[in-house]
N, C-alpha and C positions, 0 to 999 in steps of 0.2 A: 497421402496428402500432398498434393503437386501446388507450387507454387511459384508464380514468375517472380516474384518483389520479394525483399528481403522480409522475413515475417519475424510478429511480437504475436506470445502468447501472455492475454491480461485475463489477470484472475479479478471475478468482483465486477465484468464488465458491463453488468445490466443496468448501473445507476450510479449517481454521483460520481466521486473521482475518476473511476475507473472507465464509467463510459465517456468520458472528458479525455481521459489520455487516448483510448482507443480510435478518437474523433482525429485529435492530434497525429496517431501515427500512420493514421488510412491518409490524411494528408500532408503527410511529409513522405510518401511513396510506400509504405510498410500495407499487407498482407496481414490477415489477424488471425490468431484461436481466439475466441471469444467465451470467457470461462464464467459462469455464476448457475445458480440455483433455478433461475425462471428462464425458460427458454421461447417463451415468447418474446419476452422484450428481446434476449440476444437474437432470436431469427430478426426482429424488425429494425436493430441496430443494426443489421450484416447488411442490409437490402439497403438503408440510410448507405452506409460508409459505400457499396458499391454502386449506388446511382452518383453521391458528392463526388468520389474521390476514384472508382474504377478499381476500389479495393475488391479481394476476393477473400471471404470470410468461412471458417471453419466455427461450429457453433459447437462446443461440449458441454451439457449440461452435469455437473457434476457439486455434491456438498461438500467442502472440505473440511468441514467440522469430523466427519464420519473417519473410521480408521480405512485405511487401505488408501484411501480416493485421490489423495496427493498423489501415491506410488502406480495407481491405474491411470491416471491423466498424465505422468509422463507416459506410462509406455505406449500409453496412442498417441503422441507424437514424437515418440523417438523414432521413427523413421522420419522427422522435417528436420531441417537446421532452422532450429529456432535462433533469430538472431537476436533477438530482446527478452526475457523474462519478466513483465510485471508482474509482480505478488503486490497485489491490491486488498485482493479480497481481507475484510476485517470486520469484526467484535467486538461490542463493548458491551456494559451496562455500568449502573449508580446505584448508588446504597453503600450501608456499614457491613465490612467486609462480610460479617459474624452474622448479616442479614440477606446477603445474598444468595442466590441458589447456587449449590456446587455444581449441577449439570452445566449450567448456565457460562460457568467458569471455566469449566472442562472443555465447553462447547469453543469459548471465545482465544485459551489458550491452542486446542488442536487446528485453529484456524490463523489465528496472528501469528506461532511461534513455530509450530510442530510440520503444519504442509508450507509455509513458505522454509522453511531450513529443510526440507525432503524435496521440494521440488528445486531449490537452490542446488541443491546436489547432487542431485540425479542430473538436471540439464547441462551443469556450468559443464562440464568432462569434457564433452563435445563440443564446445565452444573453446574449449580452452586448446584443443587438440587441433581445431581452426586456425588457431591467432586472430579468434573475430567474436565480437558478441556485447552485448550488457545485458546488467541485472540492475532492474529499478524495484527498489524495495519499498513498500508505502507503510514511511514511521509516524509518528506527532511530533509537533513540540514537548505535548505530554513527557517522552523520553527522554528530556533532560533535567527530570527533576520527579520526587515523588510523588504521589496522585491520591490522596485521602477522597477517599466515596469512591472512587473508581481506581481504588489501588492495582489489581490485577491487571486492567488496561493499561494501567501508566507504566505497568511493569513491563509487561509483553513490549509495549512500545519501545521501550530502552534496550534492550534486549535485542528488538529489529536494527537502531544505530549502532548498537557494539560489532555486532557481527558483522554488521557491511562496514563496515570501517578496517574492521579487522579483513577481512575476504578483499577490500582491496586493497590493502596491501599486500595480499598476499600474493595478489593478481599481478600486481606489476612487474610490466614487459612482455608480459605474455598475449598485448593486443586485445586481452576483456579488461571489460572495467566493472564496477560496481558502486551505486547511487541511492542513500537512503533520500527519499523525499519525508521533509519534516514540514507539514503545512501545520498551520493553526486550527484556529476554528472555521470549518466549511461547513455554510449549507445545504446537505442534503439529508435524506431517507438515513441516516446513520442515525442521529439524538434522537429521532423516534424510537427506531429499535433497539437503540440502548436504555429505552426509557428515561429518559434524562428530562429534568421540571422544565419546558420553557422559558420558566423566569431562572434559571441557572443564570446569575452574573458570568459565568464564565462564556456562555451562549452570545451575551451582549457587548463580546471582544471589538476593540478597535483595530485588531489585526486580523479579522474576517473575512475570508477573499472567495471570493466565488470557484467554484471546482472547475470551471474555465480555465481562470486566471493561472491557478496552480497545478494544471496536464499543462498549460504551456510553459511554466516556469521550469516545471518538470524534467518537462523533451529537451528544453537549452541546456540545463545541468547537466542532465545527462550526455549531454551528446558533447558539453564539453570536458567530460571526465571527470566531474564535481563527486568527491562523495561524501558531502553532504549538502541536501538545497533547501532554502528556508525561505519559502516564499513571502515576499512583504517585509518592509523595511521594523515596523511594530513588533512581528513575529523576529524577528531575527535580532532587534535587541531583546526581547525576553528570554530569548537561549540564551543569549551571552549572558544574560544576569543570572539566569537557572545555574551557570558554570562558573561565576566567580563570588556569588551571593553565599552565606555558611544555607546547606542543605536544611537543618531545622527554622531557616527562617521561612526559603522560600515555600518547606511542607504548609508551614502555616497559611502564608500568601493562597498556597493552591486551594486551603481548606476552605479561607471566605470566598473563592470564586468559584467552591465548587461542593455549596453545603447540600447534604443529602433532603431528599424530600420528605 
């Protein structure tokens, strides 16, 4: 896998966020793997990013829900220096915990939690042996506080800011860094496949930013060593209150804005 520009492999990058960052980083000079499930839409974003931008695009089609497929997607590109890591790719669903399907959960943990911390660490080695590199992690705000009807998501979520908070510090001086992105509510293809009611008060956020907005809030955080980015000024006092607020009040908060169908 030959590459002249520095390259980002983004998981998740057939729609919404992920194809937003991958847009961002064909034009800020970056080279892609282009990682999700449908490989048509990644063949026609690759041939997008290299008409706009002169990117040169690597398409792998791969689920990371599946076991193995985190640890088989690094090793077809452990011969590139991957210079960026996005773990994009993510899972949800809604309902009462006791109503949900356990495949379902299984499916959304092995995706949010299990191949982004396998592909975090199988790549970072190499990077780290560099003195060059990032890891953009794609969290929620969800993550700062508990999630009644989508508890498992809210979970996994917090679980993606611990770690990268943790991983960068552990990273420091060593020239990588590490970036949880914590966006709010964005629309895309996600609350469909999470099944989530349209009328969800929580759907009807005033810190809603377009998956635009938040790859580019993104790429500046990251690129200036942020680790953590909360894109939008609404979104970023609700973290702050999810962290100074007592936890059993803000569960309840999250409950009305986020009651089951």
């Amino acid at each position: 896998m030959s590459h002249t520009r520095p390259l980002a492999l983004v998981t998740g990058a057939s729609s919404g966020i992920g194809l937003e960052l991958a847009r961002v980083f064909a034009r800020e000079g970056h080279d892609l793997v282009l990682v999700a499930r449908r490989e048509p839409e990644l063949r026609a974003l690759g041939d997008e990013l290299k008409s706009r931008y002169g990117a040169d695009s690597t398409v792998i089609t791969a689920d990371l829900a599946l076991e193995g497929a985190a640890r088989q997607l690094a090793t077809e590109v452990a011969d590139s220096d991957i210079e960026v890591l996005v773990n994009n790719a993510g899972l949800g669903n809604q309902g009462r915990f006791w109503e949900t399907d356990l495949d379902a959960d299984h499916r959304m943990l092995a995706v949010n939690v299990l191949a982004l911390t396998e592909l975090t660490k199988l790549l970072l080695p190499a990077m780290v042996a560099r003195g060059s590199g990032r890891v953009l992690n794609v969290a929620s705000t969800a993550g700062f506080q508990p999630g009644p009807f989508m508890a498992t998501y809210y979970a996994s979520k917090a679980y993606v800011i611990s770690l990268t908070e943790a991983l960068a510090e552990e990273l420091t001086g060593t020239g990588v860094t590490a970036t949880a992105l914590c966006p709010g509510v964005v629309p895309t293809g996600f609350q469909a496949a999470a099944e989530m009611d349209p009328n969800t008060p929580l759907l009807k956020s005033p810190g809603s930013k377009s998956a635009e907005y938040v790859a580019n809030a993104a790429y500046k955080g990251m690129v200036a060593g942020r680790r953590i980015v909360i894109p939008g000024v609404v979104n970023k006092i609700g973290a702050q209150a999810g962290r100074v607020t007592p936890r059993v009040v803000m569960t309840k908060v999250t409950r009305r804005l986020n009651p089951p169908a």
